[in-house]
py3Dmol code that shows the C-alpha trace and the ligand (Angstrom):
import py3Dmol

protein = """\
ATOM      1  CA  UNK A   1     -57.691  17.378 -16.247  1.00  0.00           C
ATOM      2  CA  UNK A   2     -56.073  18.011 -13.117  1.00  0.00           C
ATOM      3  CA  UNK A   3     -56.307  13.916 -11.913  1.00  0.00           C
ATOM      4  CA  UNK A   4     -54.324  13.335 -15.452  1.00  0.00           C
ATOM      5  CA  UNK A   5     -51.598  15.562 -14.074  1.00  0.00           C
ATOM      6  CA  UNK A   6     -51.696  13.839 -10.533  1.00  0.00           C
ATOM      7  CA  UNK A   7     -51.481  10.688 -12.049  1.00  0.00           C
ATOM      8  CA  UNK A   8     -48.666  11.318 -13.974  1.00  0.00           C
ATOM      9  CA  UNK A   9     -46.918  12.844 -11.095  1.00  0.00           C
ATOM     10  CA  UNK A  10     -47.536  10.015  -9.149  1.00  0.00           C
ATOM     11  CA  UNK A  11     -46.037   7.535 -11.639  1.00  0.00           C
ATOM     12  CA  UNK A  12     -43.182  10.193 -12.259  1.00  0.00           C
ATOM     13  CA  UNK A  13     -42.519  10.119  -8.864  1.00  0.00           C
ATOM     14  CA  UNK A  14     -42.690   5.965  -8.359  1.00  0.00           C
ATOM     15  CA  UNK A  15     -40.401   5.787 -11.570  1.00  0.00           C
ATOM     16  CA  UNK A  16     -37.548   7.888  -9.740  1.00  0.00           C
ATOM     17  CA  UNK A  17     -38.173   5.879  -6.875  1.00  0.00           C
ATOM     18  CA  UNK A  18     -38.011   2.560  -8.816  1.00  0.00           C
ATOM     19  CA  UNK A  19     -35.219   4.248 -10.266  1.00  0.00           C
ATOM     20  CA  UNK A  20     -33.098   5.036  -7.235  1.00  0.00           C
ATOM     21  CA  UNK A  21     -34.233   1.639  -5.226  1.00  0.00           C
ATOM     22  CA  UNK A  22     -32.353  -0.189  -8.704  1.00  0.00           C
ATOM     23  CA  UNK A  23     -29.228   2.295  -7.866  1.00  0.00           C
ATOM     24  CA  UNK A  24     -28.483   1.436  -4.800  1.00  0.00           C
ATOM     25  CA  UNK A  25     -29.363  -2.453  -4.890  1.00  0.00           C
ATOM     26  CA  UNK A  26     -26.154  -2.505  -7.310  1.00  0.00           C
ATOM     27  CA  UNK A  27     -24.288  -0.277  -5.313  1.00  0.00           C
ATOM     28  CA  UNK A  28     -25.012  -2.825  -2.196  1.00  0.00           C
ATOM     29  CA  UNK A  29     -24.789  -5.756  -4.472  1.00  0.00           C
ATOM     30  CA  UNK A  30     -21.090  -4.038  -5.974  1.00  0.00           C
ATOM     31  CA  UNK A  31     -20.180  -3.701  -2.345  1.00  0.00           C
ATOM     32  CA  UNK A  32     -20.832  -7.217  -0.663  1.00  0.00           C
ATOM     33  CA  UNK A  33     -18.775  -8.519  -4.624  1.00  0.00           C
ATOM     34  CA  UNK A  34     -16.301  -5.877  -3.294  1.00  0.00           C
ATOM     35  CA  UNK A  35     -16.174  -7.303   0.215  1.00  0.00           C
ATOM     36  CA  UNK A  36     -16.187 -11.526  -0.656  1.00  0.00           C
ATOM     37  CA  UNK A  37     -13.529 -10.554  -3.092  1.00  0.00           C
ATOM     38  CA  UNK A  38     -10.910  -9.002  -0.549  1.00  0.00           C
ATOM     39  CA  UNK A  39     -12.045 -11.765   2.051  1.00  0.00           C
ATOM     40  CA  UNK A  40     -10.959 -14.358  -0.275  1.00  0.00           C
ATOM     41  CA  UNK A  41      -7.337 -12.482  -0.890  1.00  0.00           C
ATOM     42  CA  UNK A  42      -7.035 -11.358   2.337  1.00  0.00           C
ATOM     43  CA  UNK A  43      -7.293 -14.990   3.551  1.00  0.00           C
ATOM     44  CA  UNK A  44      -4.748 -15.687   0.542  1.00  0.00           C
ATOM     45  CA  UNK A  45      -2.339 -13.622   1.365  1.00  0.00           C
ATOM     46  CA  UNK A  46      -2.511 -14.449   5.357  1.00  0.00           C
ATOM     47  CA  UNK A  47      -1.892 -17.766   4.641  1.00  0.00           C
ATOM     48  CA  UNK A  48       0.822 -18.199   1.939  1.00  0.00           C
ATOM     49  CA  UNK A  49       4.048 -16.776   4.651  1.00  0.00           C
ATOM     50  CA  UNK A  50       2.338 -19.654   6.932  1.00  0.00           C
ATOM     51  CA  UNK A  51       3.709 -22.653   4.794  1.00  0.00           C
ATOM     52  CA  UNK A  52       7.336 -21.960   4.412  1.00  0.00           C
ATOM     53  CA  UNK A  53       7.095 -20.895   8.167  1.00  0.00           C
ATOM     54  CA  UNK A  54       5.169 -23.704   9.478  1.00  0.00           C
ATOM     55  CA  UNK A  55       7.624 -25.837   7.531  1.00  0.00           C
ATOM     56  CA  UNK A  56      11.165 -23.805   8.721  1.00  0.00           C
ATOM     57  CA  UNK A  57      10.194 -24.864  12.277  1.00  0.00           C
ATOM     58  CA  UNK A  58       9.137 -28.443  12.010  1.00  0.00           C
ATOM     59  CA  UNK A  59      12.583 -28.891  10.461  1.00  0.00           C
ATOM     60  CA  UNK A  60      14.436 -26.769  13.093  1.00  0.00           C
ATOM     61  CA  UNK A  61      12.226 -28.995  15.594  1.00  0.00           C
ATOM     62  CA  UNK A  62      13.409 -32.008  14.029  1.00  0.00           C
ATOM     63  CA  UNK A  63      17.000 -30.435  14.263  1.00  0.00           C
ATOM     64  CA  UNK A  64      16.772 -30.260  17.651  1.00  0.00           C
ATOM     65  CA  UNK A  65      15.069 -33.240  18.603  1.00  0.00           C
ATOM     66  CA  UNK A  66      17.530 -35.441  16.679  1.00  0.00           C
ATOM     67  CA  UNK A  67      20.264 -33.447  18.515  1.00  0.00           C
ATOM     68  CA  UNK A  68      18.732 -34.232  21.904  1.00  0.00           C
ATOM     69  CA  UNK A  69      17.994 -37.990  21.333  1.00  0.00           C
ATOM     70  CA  UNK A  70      21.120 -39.170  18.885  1.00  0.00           C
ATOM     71  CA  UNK A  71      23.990 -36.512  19.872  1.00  0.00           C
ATOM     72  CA  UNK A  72      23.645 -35.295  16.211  1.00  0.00           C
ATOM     73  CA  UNK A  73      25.804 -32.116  16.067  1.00  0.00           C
ATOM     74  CA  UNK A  74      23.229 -29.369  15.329  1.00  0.00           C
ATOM     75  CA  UNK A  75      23.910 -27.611  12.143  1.00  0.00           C
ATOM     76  CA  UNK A  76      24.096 -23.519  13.020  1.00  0.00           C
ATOM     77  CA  UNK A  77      24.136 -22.276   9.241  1.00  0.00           C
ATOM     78  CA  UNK A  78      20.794 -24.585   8.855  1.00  0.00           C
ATOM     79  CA  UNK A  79      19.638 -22.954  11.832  1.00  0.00           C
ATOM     80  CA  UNK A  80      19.921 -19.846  10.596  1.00  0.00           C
ATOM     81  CA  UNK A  81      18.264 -20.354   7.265  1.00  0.00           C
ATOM     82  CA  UNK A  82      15.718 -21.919   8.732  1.00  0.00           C
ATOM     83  CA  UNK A  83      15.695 -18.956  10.871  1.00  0.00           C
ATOM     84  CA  UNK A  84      15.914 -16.101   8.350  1.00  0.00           C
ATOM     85  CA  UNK A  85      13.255 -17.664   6.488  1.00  0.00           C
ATOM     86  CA  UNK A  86      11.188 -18.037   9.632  1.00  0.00           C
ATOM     87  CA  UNK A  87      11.214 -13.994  10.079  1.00  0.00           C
ATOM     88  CA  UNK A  88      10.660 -13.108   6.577  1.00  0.00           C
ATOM     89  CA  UNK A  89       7.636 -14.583   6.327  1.00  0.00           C
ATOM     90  CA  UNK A  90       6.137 -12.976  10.082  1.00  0.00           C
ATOM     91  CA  UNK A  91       7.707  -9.603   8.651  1.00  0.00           C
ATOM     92  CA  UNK A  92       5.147 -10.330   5.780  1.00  0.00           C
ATOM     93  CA  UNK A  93       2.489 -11.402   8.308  1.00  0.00           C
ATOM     94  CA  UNK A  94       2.910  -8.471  10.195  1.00  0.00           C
ATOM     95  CA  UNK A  95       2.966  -6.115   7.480  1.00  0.00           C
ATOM     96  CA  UNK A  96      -0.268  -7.264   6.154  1.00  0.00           C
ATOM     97  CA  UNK A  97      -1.886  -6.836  10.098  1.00  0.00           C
ATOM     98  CA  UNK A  98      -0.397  -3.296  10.287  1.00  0.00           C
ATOM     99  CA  UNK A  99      -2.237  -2.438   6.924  1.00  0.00           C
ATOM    100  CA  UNK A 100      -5.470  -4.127   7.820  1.00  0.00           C
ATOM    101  CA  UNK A 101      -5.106  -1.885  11.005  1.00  0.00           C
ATOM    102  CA  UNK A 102      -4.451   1.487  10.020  1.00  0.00           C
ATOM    103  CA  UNK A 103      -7.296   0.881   7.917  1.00  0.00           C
ATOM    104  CA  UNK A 104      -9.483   0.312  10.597  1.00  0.00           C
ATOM    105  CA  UNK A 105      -7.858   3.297  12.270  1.00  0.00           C
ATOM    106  CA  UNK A 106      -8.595   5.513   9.425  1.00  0.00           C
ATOM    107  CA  UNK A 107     -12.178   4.815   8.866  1.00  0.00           C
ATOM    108  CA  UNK A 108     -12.756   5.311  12.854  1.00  0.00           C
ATOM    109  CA  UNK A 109     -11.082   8.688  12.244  1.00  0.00           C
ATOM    110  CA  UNK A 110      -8.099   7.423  14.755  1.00  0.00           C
ATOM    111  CA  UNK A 111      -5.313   8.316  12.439  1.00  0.00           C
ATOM    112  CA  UNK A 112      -2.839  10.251  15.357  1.00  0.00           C
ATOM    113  CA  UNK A 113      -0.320  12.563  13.261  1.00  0.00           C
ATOM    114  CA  UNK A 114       2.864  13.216  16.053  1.00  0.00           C
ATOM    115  CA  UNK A 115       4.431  15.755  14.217  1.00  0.00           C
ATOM    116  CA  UNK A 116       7.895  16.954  14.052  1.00  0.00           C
ATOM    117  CA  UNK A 117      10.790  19.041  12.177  1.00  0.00           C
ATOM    118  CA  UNK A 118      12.105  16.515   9.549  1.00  0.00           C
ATOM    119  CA  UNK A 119      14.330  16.602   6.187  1.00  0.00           C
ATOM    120  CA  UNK A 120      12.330  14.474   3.281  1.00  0.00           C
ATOM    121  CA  UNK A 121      16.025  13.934   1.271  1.00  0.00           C
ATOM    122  CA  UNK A 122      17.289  12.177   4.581  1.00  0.00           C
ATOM    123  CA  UNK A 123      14.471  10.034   4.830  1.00  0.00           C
ATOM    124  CA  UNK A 124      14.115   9.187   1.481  1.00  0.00           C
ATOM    125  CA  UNK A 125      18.064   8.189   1.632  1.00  0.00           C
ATOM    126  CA  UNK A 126      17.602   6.023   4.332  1.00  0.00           C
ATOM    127  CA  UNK A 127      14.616   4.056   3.100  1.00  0.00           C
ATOM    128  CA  UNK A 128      16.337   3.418  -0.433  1.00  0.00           C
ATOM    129  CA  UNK A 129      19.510   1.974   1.100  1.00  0.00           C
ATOM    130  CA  UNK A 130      17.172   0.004   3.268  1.00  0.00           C
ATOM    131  CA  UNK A 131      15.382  -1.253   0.207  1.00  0.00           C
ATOM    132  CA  UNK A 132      18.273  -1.542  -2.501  1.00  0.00           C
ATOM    133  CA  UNK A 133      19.549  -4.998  -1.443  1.00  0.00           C
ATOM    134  CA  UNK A 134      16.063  -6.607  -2.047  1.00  0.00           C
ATOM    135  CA  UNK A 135      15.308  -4.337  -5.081  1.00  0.00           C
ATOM    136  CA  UNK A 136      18.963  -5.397  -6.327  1.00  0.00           C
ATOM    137  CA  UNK A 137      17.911  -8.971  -6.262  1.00  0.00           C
ATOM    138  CA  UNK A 138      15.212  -8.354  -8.691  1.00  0.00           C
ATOM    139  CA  UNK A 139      17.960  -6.756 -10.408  1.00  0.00           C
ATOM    140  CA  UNK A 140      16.788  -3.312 -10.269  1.00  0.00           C
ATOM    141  CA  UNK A 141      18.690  -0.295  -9.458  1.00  0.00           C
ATOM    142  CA  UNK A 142      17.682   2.783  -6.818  1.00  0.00           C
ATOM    143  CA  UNK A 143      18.194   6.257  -7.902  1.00  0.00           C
ATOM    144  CA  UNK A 144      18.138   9.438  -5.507  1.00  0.00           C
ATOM    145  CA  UNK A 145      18.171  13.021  -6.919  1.00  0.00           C
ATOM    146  CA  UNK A 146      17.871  15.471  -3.602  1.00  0.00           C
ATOM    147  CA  UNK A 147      20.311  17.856  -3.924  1.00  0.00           C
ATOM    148  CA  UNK A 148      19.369  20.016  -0.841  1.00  0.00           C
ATOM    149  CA  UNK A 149      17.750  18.561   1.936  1.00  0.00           C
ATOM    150  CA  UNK A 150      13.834  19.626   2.797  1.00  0.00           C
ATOM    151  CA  UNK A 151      12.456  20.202   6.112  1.00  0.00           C
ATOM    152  CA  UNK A 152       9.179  20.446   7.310  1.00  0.00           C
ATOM    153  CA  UNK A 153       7.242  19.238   9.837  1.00  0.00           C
ATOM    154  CA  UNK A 154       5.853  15.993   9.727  1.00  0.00           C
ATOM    155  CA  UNK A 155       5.393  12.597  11.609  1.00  0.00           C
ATOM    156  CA  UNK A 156       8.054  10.522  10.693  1.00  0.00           C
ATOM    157  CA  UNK A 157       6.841   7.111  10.646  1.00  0.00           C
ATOM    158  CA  UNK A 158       4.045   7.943   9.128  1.00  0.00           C
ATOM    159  CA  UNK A 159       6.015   9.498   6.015  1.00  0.00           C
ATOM    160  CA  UNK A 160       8.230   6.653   6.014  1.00  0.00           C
ATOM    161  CA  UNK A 161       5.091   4.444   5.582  1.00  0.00           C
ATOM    162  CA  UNK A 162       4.032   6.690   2.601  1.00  0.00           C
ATOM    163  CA  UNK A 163       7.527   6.587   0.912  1.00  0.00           C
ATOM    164  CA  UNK A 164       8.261   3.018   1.367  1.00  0.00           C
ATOM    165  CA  UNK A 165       4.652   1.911   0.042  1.00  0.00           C
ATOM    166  CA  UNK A 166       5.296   4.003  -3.218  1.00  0.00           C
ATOM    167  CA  UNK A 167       9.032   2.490  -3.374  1.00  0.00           C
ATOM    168  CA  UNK A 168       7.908  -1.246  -2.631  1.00  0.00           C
ATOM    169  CA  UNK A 169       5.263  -0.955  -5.488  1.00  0.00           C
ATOM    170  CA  UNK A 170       7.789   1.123  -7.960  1.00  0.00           C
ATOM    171  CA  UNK A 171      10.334  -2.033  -7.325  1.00  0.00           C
ATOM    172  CA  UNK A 172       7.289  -5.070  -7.354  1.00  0.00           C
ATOM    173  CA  UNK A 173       5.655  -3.529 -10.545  1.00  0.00           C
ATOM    174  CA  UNK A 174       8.657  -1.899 -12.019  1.00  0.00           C
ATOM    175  CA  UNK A 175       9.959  -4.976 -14.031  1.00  0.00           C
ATOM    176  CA  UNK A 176      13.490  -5.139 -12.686  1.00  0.00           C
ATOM    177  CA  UNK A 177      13.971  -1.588 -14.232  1.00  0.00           C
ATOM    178  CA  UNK A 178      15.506   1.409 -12.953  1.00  0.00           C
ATOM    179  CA  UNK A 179      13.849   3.255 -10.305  1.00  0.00           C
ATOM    180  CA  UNK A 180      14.118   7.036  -9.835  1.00  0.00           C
ATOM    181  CA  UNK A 181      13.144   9.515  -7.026  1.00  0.00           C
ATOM    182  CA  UNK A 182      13.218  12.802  -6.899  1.00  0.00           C
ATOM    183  CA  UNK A 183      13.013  15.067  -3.694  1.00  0.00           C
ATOM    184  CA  UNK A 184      12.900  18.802  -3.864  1.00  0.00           C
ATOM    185  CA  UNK A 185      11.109  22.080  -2.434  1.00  0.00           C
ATOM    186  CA  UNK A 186       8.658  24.032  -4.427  1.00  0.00           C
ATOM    187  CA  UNK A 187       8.329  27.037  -2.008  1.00  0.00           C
ATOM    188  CA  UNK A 188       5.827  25.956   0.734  1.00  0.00           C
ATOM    189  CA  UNK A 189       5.650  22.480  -0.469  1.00  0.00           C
ATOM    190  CA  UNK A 190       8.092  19.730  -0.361  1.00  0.00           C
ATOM    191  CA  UNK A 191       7.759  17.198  -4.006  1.00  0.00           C
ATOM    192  CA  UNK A 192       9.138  13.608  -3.717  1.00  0.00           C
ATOM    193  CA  UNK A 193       8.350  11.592  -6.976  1.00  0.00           C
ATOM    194  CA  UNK A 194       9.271   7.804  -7.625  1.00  0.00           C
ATOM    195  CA  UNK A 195       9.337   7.289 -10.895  1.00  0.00           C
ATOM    196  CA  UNK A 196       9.502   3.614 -12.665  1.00  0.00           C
ATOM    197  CA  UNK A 197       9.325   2.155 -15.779  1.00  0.00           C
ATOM    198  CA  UNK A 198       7.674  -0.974 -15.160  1.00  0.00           C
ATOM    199  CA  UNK A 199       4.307  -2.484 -15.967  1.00  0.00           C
ATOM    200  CA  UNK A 200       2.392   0.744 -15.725  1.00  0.00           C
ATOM    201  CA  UNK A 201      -1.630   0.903 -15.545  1.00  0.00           C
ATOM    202  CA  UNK A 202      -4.222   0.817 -17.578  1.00  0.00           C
ATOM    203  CA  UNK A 203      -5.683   4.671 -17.966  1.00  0.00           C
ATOM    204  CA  UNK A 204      -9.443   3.081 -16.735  1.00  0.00           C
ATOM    205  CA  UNK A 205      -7.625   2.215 -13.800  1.00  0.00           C
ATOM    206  CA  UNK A 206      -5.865   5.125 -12.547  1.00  0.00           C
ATOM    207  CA  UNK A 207      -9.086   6.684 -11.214  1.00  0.00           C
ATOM    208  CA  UNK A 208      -9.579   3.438  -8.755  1.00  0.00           C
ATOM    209  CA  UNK A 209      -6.214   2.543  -7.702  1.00  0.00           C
ATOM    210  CA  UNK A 210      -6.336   4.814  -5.044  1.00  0.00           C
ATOM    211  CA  UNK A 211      -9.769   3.438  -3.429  1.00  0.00           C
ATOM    212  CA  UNK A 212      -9.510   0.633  -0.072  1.00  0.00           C
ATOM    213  CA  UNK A 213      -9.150  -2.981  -1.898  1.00  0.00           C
ATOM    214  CA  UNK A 214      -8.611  -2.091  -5.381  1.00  0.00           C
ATOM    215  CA  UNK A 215      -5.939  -3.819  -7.440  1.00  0.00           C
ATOM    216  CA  UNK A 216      -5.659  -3.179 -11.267  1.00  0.00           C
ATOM    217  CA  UNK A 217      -3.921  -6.418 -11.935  1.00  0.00           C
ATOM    218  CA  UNK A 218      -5.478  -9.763 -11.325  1.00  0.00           C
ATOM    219  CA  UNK A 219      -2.598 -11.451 -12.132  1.00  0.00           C
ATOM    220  CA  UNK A 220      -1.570 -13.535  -8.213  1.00  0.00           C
ATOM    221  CA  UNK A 221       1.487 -13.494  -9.216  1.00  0.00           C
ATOM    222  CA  UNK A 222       1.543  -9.922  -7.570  1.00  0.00           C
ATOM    223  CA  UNK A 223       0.576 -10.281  -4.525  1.00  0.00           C
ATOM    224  CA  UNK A 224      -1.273  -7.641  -2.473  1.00  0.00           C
ATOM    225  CA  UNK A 225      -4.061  -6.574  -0.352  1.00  0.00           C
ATOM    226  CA  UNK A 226      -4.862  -3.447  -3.016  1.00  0.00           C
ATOM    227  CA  UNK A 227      -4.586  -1.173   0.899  1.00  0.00           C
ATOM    228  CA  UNK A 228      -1.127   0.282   0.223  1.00  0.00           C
ATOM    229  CA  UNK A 229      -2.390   3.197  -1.673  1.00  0.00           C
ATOM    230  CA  UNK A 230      -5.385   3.614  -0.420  1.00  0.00           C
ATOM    231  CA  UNK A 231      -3.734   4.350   2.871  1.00  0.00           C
ATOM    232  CA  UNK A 232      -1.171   5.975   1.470  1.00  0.00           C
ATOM    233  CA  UNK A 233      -4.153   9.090  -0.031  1.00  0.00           C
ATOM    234  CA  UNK A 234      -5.420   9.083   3.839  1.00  0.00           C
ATOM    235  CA  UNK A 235      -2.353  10.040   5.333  1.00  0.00           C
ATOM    236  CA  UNK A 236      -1.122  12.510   2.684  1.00  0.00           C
ATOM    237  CA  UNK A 237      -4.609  14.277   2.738  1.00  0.00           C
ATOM    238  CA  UNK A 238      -4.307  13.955   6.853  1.00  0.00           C
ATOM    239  CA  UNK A 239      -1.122  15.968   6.499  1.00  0.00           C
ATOM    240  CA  UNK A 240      -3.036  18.856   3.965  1.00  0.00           C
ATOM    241  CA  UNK A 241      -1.338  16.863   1.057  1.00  0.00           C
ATOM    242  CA  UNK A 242      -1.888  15.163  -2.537  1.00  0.00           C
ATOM    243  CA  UNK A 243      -0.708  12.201  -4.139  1.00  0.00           C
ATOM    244  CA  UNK A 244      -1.577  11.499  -7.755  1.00  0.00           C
ATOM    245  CA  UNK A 245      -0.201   9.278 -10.769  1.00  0.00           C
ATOM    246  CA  UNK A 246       0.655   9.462 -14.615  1.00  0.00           C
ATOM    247  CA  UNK A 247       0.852   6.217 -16.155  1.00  0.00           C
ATOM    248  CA  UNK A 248       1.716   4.572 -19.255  1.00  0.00           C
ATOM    249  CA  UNK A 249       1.005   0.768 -19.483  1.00  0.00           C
ATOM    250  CA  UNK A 250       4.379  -0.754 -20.723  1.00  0.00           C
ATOM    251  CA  UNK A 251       5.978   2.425 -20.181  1.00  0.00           C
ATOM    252  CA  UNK A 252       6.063   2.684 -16.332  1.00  0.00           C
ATOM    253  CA  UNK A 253       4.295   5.261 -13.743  1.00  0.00           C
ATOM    254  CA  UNK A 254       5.286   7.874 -11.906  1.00  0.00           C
ATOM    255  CA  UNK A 255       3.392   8.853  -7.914  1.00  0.00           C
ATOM    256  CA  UNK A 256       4.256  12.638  -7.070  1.00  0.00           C
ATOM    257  CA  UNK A 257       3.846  13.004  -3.702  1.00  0.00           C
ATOM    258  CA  UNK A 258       3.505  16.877  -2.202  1.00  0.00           C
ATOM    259  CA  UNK A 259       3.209  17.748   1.222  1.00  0.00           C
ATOM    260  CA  UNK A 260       2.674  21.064   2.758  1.00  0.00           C
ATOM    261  CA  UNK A 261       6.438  22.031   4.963  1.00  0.00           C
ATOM    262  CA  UNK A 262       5.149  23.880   7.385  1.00  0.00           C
ATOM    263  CA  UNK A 263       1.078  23.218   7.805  1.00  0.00           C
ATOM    264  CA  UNK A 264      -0.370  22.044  11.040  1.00  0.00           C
ATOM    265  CA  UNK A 265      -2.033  18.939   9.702  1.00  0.00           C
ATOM    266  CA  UNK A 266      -5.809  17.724  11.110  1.00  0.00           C
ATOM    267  CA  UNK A 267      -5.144  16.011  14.310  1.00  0.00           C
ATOM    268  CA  UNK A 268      -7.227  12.736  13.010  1.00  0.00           C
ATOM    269  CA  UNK A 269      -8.725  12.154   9.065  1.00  0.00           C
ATOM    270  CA  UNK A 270     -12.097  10.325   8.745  1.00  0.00           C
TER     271      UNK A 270
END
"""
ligand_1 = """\
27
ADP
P -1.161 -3.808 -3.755
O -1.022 -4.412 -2.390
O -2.111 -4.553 -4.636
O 0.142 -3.502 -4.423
P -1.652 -0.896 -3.621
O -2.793 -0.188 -2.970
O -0.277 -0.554 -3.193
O -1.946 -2.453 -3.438
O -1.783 -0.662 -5.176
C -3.054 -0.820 -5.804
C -2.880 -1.284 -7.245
O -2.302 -0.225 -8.012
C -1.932 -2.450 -7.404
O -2.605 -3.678 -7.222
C -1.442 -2.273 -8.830
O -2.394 -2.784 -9.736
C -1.433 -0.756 -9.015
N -0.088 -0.147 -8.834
C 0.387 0.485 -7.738
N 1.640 0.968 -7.942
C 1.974 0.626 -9.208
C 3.134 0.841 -10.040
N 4.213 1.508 -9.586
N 3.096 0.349 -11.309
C 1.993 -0.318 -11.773
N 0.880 -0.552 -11.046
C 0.856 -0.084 -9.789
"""
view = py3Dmol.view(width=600, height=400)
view.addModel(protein, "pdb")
view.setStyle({"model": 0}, {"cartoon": {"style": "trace"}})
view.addModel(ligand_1, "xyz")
view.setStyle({"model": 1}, {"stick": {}})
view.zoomTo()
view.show()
């Protein structure tokens, strides 16, 4: 009768519930997992520049101390080891602060864009000279193709940051192999690919690597806060852009990056 059919409803109803309640206790459970896991890297990674720092200066302090008390001569090249070291590592430090800001700034939806006219080929020529002595000691080469340059209007550091985080990556997972990019127009849209033949990813992973704290490889001997790209997709899509991969593992990947040359981008992403 028509009690059969409300009880049956009723149960229906309490199943989906039961149903949905299970859903999103593992979604809350996957996100806390998500969260203690990038604590415990974060933490990681802001402490390993510390060492060799906090170790530099106790030896430039005992430099100088033994210079004040004994007349020891100081010795300027050991200074300046000591010192080059020193910076490297709060270059690091810094780096990783920036990151864990902007993405603070981008889920607040306080990502500022200050736009103006720019050519992509000049910018990516000055970040690969900037980056070919420290790619060179991994023993892997640069390569530009940009022909003509491409203007558009963009915010510069901001496209820098893009650039750079798809070089770095193409150099640290890239195997000491040959790097490639590629910057050219494709009527309103400007293309810049960086192309490497490195480690690659795994085709399960593709989907993810673009997400806030994701990493494909465990492995520590990459280090990484898994923000890079993750940022990266927020400001391309805050300029009216895309960014997507192809990837082969073993074989290398490639990031094509297109951006829209004359759009007036959002003034803020969320
Ligand atoms: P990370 O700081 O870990 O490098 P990213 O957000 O820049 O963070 O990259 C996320 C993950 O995507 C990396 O941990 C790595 O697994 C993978 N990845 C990014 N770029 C490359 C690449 N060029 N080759 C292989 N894997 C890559």
């Amino acid at each position: 009768g028509s009690e059969d059919l409300e009880m049956v409803e009723e149960l229906s109803r309490r199943a989906v519930a039961a149903v949905d309640n299970a859903r999103l206790y593992g979604e809350a459970q996957a996100a806390v997992r998500l969260r203690d896991e990038f604590l415990g890297i974060a933490s990681h990674e802001l402490k390993t520049p510390l060492t060799p720092l906090r170790l530099k200066l106790q030896m430039l302090q005992r430099q100088v101390n033994g210079a004040r008390l004994e007349g020891e001569p100081l010795s300027a090249e050991r200074i300046s080891e000591a010192l080059d070291v020193s910076l490297r590592q709060v270059r690091k430090l810094t780096d990783l602060v920036d990151n864990l800001l902007d993405v603070s700034r981008i889920t607040a939806g306080r990502l500022r864009l200050e736009l103006e006219e720019l050519d992509l080929a000049s910018v990516a020529a000055e970040l690969l000279s900037r980056f070919a002595p420290s790619a060179a000691q991994l023993g892997c080469a640069l390569e530009l193709h940009a022909p003509e340059p491409v203007f558009g209007r963009w915010d510069r550091l901001r496209v820098e940051q893009v650039v750079t985080n798809l070089l770095s990556n193409a150099i640290k997972y890239g195997a000491g192999r040959p790097v490639v990019v590629r910057v050219e127009e494709d009527g309103e849209r400007a293309r810049l690919t960086v192309r490497d033949q490195g480690i690659g990813i795994a085709e399960e992973d593709l989907g993810r690597i673009f997400e806030r704290f994701e990493r494909a490889v465990s492995d520590r001997h990459y280090g990484g806060l898994g923000l890079g790209l993750y940022i990266t997709r927020q400001i391309v899509e805050a300029f009216g852009g895309t960014v997507r991969v192809s990837s082969q593992p073993g074989q290398g990947s490639t990031f094509t990056l297109e951006l829209p040359r004359g759009a007036l981008p959002v003034p803020s992403v969320r």
